[in-house]
FIFI-402996 format. One record per atom (N, C-alpha, C, O): residue number from 1; atom name; x, z, y. Coordinates in pm, 1 decimal. Example, Ala and Ser with C-alpha at 12.3 -4.5 7.8 and 13.67 -1.06 7.14 Angstrom:
// FIFI-402996
@fiba 1 | migu N | px 1319.0 | pz 780.0 | py -569.0
@fiba 1 | migu CA | px 1230.0 | pz 780.0 | py -450.0
@fiba 1 | migu C | px 1320.0 | pz 780.0 | py -330.0
@fiba 1 | migu O | px 1423.6 | pz 846.5 | py -331.9
@fiba 2 | migu N | px 1285.0 | pz 708.0 | py -225.0
@fiba 2 | migu CA | px 1367.0 | pz 714.0 | py -106.0
@fiba 2 | migu C | px 1290.0 | pz 787.0 | py 3.0
@fiba 2 | migu O | px 1340.9 | pz 803.9 | py 113.8
// end
This chain:
// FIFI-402996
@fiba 1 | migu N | px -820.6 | pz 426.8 | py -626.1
@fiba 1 | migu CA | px -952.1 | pz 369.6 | py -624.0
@fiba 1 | migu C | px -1052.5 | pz 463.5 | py -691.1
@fiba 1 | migu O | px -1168.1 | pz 486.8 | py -655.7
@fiba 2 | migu N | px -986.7 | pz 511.1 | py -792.2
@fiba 2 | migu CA | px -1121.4 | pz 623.6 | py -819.6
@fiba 2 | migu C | px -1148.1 | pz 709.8 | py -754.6
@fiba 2 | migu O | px -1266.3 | pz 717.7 | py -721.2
@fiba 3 | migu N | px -1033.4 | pz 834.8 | py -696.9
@fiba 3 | migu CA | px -1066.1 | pz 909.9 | py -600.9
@fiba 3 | migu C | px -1179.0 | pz 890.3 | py -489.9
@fiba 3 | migu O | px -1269.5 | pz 964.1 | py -451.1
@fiba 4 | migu N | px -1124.5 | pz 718.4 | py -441.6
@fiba 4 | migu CA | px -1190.1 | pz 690.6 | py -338.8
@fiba 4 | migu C | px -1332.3 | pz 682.6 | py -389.6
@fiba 4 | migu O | px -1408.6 | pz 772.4 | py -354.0
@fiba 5 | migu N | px -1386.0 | pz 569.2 | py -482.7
@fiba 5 | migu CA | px -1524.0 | pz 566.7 | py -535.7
@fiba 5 | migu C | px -1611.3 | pz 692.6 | py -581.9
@fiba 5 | migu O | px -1733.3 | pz 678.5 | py -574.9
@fiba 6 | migu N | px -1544.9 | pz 851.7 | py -642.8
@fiba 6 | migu CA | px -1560.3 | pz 957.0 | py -639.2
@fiba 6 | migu C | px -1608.8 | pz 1005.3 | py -499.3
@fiba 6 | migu O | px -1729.1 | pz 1016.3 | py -475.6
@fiba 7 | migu N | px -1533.5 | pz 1027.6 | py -426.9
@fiba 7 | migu CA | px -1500.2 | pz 1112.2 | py -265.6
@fiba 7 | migu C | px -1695.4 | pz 985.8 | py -198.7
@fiba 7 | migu O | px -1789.7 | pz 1027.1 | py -131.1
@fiba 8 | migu N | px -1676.1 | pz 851.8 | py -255.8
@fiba 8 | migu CA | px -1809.3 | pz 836.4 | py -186.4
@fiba 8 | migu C | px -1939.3 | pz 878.8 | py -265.8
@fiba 8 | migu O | px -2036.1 | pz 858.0 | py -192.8
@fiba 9 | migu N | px -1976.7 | pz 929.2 | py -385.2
@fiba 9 | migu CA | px -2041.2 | pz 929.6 | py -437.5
@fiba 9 | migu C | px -2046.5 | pz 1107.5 | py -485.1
@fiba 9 | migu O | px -2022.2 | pz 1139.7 | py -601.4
@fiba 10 | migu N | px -2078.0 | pz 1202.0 | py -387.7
@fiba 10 | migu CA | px -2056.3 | pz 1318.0 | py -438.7
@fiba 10 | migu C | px -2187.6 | pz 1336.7 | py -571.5
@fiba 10 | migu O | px -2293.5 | pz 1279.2 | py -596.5
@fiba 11 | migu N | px -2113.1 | pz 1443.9 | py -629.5
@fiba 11 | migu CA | px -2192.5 | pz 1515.8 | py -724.2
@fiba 11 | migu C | px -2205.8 | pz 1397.4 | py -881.5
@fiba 11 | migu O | px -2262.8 | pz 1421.8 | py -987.8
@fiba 12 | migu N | px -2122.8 | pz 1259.3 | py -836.3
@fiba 12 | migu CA | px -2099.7 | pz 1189.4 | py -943.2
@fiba 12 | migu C | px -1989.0 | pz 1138.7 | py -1028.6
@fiba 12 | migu O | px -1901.5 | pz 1091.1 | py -956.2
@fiba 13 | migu N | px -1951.6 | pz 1128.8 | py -1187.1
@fiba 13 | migu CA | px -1800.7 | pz 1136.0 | py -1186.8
@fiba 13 | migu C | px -1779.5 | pz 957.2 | py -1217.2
@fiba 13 | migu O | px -1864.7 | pz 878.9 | py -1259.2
@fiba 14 | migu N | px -1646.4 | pz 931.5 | py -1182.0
@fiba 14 | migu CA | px -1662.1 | pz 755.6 | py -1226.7
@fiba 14 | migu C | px -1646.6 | pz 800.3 | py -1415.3
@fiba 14 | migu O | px -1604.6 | pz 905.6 | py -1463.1
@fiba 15 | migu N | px -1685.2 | pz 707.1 | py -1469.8
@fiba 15 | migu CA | px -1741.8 | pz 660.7 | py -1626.7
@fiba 15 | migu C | px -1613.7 | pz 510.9 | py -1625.8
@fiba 15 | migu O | px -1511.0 | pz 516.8 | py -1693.5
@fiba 16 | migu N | px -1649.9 | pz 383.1 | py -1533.5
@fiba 16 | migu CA | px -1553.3 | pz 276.2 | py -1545.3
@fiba 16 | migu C | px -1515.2 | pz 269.8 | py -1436.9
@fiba 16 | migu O | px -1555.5 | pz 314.0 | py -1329.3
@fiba 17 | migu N | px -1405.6 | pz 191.6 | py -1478.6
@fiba 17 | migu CA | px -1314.7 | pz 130.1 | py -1307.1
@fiba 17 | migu C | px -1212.5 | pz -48.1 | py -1383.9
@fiba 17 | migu O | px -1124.9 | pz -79.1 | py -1464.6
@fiba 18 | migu N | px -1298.2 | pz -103.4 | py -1294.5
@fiba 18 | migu CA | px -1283.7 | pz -268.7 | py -1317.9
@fiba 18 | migu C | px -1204.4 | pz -320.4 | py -1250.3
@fiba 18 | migu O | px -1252.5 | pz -398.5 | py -1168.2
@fiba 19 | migu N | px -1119.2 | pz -311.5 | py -1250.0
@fiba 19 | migu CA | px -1028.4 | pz -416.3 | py -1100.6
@fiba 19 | migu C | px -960.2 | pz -521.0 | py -1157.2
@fiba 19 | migu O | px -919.0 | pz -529.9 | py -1272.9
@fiba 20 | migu N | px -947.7 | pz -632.3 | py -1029.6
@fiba 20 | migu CA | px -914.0 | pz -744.4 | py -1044.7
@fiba 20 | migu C | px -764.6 | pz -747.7 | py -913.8
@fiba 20 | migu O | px -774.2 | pz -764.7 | py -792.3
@fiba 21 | migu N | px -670.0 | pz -730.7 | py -975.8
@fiba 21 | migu CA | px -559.5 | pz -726.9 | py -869.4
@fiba 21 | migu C | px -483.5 | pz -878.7 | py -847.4
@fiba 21 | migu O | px -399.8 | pz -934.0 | py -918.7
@fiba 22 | migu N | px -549.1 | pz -925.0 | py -714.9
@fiba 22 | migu CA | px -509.3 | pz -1030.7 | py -666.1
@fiba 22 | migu C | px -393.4 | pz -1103.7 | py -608.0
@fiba 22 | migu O | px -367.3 | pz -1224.0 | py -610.0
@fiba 23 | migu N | px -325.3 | pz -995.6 | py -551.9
@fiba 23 | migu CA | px -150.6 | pz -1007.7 | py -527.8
@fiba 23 | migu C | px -121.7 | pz -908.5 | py -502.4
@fiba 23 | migu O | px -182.6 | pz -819.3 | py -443.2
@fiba 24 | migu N | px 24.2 | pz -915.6 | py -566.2
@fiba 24 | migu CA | px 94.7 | pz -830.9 | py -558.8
@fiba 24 | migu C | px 110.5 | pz -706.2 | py -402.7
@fiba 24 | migu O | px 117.1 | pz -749.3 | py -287.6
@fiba 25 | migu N | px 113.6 | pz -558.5 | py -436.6
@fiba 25 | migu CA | px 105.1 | pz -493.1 | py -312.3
@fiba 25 | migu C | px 253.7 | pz -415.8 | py -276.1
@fiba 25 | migu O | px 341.0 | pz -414.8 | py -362.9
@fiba 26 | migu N | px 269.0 | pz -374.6 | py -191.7
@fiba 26 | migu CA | px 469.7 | pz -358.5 | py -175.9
@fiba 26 | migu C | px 436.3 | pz -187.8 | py -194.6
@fiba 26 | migu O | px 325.5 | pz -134.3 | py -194.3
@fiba 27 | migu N | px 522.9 | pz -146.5 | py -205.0
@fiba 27 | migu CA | px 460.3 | pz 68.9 | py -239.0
@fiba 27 | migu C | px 557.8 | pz 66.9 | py -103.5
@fiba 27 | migu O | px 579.4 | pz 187.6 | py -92.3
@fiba 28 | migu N | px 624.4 | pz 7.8 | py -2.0
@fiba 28 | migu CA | px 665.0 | pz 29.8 | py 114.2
@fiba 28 | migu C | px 566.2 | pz 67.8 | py 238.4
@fiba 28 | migu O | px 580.7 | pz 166.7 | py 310.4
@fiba 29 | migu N | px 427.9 | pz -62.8 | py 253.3
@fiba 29 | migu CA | px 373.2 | pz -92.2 | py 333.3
@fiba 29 | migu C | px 220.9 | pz 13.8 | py 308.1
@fiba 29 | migu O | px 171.4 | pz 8.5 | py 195.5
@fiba 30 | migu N | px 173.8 | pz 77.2 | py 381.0
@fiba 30 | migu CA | px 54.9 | pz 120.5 | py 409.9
@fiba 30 | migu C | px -44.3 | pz 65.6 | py 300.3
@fiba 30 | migu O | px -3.9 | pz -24.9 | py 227.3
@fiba 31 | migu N | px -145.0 | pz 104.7 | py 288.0
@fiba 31 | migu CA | px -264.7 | pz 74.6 | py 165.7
@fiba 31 | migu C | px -391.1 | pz 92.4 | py 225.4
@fiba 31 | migu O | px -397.5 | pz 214.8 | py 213.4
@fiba 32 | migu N | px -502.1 | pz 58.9 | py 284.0
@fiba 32 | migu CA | px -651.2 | pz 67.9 | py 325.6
@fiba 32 | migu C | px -727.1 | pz 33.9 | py 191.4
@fiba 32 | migu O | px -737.0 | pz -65.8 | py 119.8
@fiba 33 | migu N | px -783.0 | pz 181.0 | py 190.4
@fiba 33 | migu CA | px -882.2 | pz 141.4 | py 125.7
@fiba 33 | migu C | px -1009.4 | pz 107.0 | py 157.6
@fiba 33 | migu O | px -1041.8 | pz 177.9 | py 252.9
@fiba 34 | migu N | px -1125.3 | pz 12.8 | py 117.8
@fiba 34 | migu CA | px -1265.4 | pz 1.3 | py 169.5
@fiba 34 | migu C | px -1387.0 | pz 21.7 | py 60.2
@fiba 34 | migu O | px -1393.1 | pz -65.4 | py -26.6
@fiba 35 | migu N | px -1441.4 | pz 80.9 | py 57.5
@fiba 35 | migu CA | px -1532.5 | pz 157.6 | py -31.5
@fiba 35 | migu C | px -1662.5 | pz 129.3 | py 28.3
@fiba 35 | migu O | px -1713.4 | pz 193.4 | py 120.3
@fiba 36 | migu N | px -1722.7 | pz 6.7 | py -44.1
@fiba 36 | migu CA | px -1905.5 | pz -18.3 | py -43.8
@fiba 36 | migu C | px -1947.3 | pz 48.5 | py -158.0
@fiba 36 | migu O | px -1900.8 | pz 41.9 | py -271.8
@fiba 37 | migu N | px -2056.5 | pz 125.0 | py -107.7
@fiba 37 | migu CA | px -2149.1 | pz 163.8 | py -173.4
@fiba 37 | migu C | px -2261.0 | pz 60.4 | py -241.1
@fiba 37 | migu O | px -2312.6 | pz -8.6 | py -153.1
@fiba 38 | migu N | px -2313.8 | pz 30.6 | py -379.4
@fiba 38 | migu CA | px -2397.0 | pz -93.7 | py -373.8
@fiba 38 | migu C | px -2522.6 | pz -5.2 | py -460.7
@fiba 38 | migu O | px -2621.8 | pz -73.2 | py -487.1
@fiba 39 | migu N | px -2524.2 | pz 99.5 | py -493.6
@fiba 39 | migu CA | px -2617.6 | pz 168.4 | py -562.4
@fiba 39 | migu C | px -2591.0 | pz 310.3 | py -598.9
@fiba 39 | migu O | px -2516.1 | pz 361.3 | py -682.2
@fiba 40 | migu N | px -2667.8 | pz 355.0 | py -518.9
@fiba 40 | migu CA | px -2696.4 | pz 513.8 | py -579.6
@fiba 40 | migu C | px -2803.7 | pz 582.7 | py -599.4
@fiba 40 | migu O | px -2861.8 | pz 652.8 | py -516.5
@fiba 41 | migu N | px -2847.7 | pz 553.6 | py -772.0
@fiba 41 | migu CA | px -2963.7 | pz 691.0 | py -818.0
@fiba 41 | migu C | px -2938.3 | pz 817.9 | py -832.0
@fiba 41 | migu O | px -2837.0 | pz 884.5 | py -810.5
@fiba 42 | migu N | px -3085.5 | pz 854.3 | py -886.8
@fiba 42 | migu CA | px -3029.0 | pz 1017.5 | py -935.4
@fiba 42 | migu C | px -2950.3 | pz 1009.3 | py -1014.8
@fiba 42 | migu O | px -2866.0 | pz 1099.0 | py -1012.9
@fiba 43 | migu N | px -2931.2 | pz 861.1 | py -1163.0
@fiba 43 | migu CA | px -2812.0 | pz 927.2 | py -1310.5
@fiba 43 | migu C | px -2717.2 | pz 836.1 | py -1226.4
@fiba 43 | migu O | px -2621.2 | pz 885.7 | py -1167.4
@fiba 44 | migu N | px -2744.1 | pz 705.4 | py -1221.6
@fiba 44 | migu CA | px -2588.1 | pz 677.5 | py -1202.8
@fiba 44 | migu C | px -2588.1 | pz 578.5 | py -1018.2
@fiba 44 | migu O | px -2680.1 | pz 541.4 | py -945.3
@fiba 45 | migu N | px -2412.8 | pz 568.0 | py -1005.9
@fiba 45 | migu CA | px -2386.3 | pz 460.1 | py -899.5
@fiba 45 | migu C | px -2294.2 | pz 385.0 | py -922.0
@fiba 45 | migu O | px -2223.4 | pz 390.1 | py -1022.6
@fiba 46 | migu N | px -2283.6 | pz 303.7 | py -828.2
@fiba 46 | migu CA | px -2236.5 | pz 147.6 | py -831.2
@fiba 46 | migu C | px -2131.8 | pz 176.8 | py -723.0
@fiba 46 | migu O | px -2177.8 | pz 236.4 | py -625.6
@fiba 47 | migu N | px -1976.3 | pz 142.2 | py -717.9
@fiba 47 | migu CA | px -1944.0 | pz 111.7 | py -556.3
@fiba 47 | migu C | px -1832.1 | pz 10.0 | py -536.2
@fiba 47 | migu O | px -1773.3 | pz 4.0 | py -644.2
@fiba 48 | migu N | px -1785.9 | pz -57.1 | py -465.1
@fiba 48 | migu CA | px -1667.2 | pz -155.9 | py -517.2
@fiba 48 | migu C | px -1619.2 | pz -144.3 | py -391.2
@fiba 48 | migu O | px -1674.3 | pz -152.7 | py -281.4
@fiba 49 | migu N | px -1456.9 | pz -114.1 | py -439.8
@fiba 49 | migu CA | px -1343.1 | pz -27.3 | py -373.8
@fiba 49 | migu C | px -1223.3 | pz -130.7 | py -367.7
@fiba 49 | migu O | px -1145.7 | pz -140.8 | py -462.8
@fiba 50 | migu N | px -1210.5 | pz -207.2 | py -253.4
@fiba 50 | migu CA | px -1102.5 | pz -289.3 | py -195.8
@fiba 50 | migu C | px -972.2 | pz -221.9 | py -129.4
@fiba 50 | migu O | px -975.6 | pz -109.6 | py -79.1
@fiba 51 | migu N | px -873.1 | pz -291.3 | py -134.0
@fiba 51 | migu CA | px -787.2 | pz -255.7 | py -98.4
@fiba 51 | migu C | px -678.1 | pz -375.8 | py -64.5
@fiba 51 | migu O | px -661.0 | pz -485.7 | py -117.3
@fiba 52 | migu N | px -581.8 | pz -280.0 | py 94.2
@fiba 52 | migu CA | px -606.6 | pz -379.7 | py 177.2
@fiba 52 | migu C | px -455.6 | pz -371.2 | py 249.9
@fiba 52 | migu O | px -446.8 | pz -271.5 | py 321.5
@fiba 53 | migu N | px -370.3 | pz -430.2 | py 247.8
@fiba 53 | migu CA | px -243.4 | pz -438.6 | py 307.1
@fiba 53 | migu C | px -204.2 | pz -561.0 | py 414.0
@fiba 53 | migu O | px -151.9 | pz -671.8 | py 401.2
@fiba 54 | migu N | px -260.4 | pz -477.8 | py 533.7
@fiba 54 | migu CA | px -248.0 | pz -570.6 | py 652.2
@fiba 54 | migu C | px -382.6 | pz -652.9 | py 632.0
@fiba 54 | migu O | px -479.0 | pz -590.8 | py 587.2
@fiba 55 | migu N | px -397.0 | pz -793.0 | py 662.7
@fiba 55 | migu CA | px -519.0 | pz -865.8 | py 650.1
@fiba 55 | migu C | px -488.8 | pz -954.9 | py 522.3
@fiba 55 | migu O | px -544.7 | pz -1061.5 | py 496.5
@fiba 56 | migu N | px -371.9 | pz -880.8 | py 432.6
@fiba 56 | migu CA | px -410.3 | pz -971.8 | py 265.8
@fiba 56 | migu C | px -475.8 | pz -875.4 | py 203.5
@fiba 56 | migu O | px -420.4 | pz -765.9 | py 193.4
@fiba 57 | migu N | px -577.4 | pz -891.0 | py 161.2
@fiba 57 | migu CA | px -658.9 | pz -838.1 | py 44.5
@fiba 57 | migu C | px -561.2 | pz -863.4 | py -105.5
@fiba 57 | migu O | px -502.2 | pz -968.7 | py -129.6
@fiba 58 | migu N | px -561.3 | pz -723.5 | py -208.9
@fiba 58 | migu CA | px -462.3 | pz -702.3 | py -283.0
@fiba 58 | migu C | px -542.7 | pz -672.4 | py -434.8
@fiba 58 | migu O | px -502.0 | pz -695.1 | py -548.8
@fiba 59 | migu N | px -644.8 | pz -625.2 | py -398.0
@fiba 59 | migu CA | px -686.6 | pz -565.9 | py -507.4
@fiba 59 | migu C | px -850.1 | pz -523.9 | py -485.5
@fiba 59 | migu O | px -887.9 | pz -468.0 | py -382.6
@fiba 60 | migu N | px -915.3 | pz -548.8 | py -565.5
@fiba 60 | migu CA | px -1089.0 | pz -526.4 | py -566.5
@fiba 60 | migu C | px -1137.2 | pz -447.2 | py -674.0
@fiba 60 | migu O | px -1082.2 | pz -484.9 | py -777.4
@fiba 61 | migu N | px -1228.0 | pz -340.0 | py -697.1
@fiba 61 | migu CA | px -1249.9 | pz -278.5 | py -827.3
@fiba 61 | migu C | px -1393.6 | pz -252.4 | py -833.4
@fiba 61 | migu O | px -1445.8 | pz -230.9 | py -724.1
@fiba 62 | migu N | px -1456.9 | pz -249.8 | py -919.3
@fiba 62 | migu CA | px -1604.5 | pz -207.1 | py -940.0
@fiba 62 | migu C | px -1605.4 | pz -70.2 | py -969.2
@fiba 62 | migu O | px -1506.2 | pz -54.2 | py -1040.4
@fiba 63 | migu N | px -1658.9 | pz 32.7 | py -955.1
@fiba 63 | migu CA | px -1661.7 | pz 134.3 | py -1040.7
@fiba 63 | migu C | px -1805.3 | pz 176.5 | py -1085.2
@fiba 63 | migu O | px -1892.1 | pz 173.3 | py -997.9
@fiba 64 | migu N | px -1834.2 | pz 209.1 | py -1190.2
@fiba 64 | migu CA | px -1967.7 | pz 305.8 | py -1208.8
@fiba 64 | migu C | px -1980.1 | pz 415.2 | py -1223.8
@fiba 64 | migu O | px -1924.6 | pz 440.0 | py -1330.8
@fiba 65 | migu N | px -2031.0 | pz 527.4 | py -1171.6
@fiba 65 | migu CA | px -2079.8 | pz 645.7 | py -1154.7
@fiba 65 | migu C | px -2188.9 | pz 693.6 | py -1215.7
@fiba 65 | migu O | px -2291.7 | pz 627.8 | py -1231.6
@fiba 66 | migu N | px -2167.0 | pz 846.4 | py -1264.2
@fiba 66 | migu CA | px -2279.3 | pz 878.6 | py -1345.8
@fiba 66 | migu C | px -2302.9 | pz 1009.0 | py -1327.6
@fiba 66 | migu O | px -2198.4 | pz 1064.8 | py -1294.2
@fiba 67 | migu N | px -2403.6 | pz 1090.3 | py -1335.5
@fiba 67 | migu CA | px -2416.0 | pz 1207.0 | py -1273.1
@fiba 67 | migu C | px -2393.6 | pz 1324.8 | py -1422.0
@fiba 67 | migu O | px -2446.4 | pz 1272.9 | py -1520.4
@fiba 68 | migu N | px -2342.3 | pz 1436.9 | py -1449.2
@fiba 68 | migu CA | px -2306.7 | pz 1465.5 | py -1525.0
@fiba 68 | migu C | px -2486.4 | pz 1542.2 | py -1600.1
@fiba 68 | migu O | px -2587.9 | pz 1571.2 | py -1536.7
@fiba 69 | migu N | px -2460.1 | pz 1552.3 | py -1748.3
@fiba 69 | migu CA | px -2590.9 | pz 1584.7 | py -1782.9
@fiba 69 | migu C | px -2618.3 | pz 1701.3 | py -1866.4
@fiba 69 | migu O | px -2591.3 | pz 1684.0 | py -1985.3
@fiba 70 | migu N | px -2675.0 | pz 1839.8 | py -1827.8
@fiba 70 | migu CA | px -2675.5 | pz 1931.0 | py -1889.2
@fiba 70 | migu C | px -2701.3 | pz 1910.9 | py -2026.3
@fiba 70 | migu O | px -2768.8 | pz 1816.1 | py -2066.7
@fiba 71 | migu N | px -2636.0 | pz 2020.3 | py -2120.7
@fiba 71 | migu CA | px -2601.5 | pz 2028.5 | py -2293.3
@fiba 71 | migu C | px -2719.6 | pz 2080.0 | py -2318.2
@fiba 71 | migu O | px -2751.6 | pz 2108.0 | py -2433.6
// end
C-alpha cells in the first residue's frame, strides 16, 4: 500500500499509512490494489489505497503525502 500511494503521487514521500484490515487475505490468491487520489498540493497529498481479493474487499488505508523540503 505504500508503494502503491507513492507510485500515485510522484515527487511525494508517504509521512502516514492508516489501515483498517477488514478480513482476513489468503498470500495464495491474487491481491488488487485500488488507489484514489483525494488531494494533491504543492506540500502535501491525501490517497486511500484498497485492496481487493476477488469481489471481498480486505483491507482499506489512508495515506498522507508530503513533498520533501529543502535544508
Amino acid at each position: 500500500m505504500i508503494m502503491a500511494a507513492s507510485a500515485s503521487t510522484p515527487g511525494k514521500h508517504v509521512r502516514t499509512l492508516h489501515t483498517i484490515f477488514a478480513r482476513a487475505a489468503r498470500v495464495s490468491a491474487a491481491t488488487e490494489l485500488a488507489v484514489e487520489p483525494m488531494h494533491d498540493g504543492r506540500s502535501f497529498a491525501s490517497t486511500s489505497v484498497t485492496a481487493w481479493q476477488g469481489d471481498r474487499l480486505c483491507a482499506r488505508a489512508l495515506a498522507l503525502l508530503d513533498a520533501p523540503t529543502p535544508i
